[in-house]
Residue, then its C-alpha position, 0 to 999 in steps of 0.5 A: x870223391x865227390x864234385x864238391x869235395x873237390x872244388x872244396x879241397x882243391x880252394x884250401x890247398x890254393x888258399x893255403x898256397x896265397x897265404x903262405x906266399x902273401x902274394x895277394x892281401x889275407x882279406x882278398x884271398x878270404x873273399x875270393x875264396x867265398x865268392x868262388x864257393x858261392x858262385x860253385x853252388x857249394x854254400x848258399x849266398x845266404x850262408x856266405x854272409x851269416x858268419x859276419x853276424x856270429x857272435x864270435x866275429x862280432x866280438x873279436x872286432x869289438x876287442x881291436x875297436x877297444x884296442x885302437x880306442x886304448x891307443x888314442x887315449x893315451x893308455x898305452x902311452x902312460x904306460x910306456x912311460x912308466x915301463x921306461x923309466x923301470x928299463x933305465x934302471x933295472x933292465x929284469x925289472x922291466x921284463x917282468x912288469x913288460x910280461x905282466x902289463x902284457x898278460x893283464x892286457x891280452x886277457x881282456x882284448x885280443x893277444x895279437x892286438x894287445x902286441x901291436x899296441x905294446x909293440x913301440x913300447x917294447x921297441x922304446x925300453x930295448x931302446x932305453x936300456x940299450x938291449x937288442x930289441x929281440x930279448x923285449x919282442x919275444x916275451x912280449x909275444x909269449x906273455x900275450x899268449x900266457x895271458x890270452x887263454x886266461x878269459x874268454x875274450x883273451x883270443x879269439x879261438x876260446x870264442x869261436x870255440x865258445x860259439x860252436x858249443x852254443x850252437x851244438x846245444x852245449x853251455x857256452x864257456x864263462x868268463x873266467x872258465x879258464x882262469x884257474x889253468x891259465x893262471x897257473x900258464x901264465x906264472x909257470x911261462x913267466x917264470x921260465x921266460x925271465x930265468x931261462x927263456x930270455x938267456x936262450x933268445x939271441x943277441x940281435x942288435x940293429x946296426x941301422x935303423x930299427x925299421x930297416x932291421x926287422x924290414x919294417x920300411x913298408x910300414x914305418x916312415x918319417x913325416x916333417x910337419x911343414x909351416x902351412x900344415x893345418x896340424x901345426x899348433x894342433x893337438x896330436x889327438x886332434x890332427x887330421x893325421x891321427x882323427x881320419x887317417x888313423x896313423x900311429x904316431x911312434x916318436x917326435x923329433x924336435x929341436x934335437x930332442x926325441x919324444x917316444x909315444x908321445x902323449x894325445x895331447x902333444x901340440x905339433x910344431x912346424x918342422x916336427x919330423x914325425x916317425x908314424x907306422x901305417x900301411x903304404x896305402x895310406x901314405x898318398x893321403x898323408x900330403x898337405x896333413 
């Protein structure tokens, strides 16, 4: 084995090993890692950079800027409004049409941001239908991968793939290439979620808080909007909360009244208590917004 083999398998088994344990952010293990090979000799300074610039990676961050810009105009919103009355009414109803809206969506933007996106959606109709949030979350995670293989762009591992191709001298995948084996994926997992998959899913209700439960604390809080707020009598889509400091905002309570996924154009009003999802980074940035 040589120099280089070693350092190389020994970087994985660390890398690994950060992963697993979380004890340092993905990014920054991706970086170290880089810089270690750099440093090594192993790969040139050259070759640590070219990845940023492969059509692969360019496109899978093009697919979360399209994601975010579906949450700030009020998309996701619209249809979680729709997706709510359906849970009021009829709770495998709004499973199906939860799939399907989650299917049609992660095949045209990457599965794991189409279920951050619809996620206080799912969250909103268990909810509303007074179901454990679990017999929501799970399908919700399986449709975006049912629906994720049907295009290229669906998850990023057909185009990383596809990149690989290309660059072997190989025609890279089309659009809907995978459209014909993917559809027939997406209605067999479908079927089987809605008849025999949710039955086998665990009854899991929250006792407390929804955040609390599923230990989301690190990313879920409460914000009250005070008198001398700059955002009292502001548009939601245009409150410094939501346009710099890119926080979602999941629910408004106000009056006694709750507003879940409120729309873009909501108006903040002072003493709104606002539950908002967002790193904890971000959370010493949120004073006098």
């Amino acid at each position: 084995m040589t120099y280089e083999i070693g350092i190389v398998l020994a970087l994985i088994l660390v890398a690994v090993l950060l992963f697993v344990t979380e004890r340092l952010p993905v990014d920054l293990v991706a970086l170290v890692i880089l810089s270690v090979l750099v440093l090594s000799g192993i790969i040139t300074a050259e070759e640590s950079i070219a990845g940023f610039s492969n059509t692969a990676t360019v496109t899978v961050a093009a697919m979360f800027v399209l994601s975010a810009g579906l949450y700030r105009t009020g998309a996701v919103n619209l249809i979680g409004r729709h997706l709510g009355r359906l849970s009021r009414r009829n709770f495998w109803l709004a499973l199906g049409s939860l799939m399907l809206t989650t299917g049609a969506l992660s095949a045209f933007i990457n599965n794991t941001a189409a279920v951050a996106v619809l996620m206080p959606v799912a969250l909103g109709m268990a909810r509303d239908a007074r179901v454990s949030p679990s017999r929501l979350l799970m399908p919700l995670s399986f449709a975006s991968m049912f629906g994720g293989v049907c295009t290229l762009i669906g998850t990023s591992t057909n185009i990383l793939v596809s990149s690989i191709a290309a660059t072997r001298g190989q025609p890279a995948f089309g659009m809907f290439e995978f459209l014909p084996l993917g559809s027939v994926m997406f209605a067999v997992g479908t079927l089987y979620m809605l008849t025999i998959g949710v039955r086998l899913i665990p009854e899991r209700r929250a006792e407390g808080d929804l955040a609390e439960s599923f230990n989301l604390n690190s990313y879920v809080t409460e914000l009250v909007v005070l008198p001398a707020s700059p955002s009292v009598g502001v548009e939601l889509r245009d409150s410094a909360l939501v346009r710099d400091l890119d926080i979602g905002v999941l629910e408004i309570s106000r009056d006694g009244q709750t507003l879940p996924l409120p729309a873009p154009d909501t108006r903040l009003a002072a003493g709104d208590v606002l539950r908002v999802r967002c790193d904890v980074e971000k959370l010493a940035a949120l004073q006098g917004q």
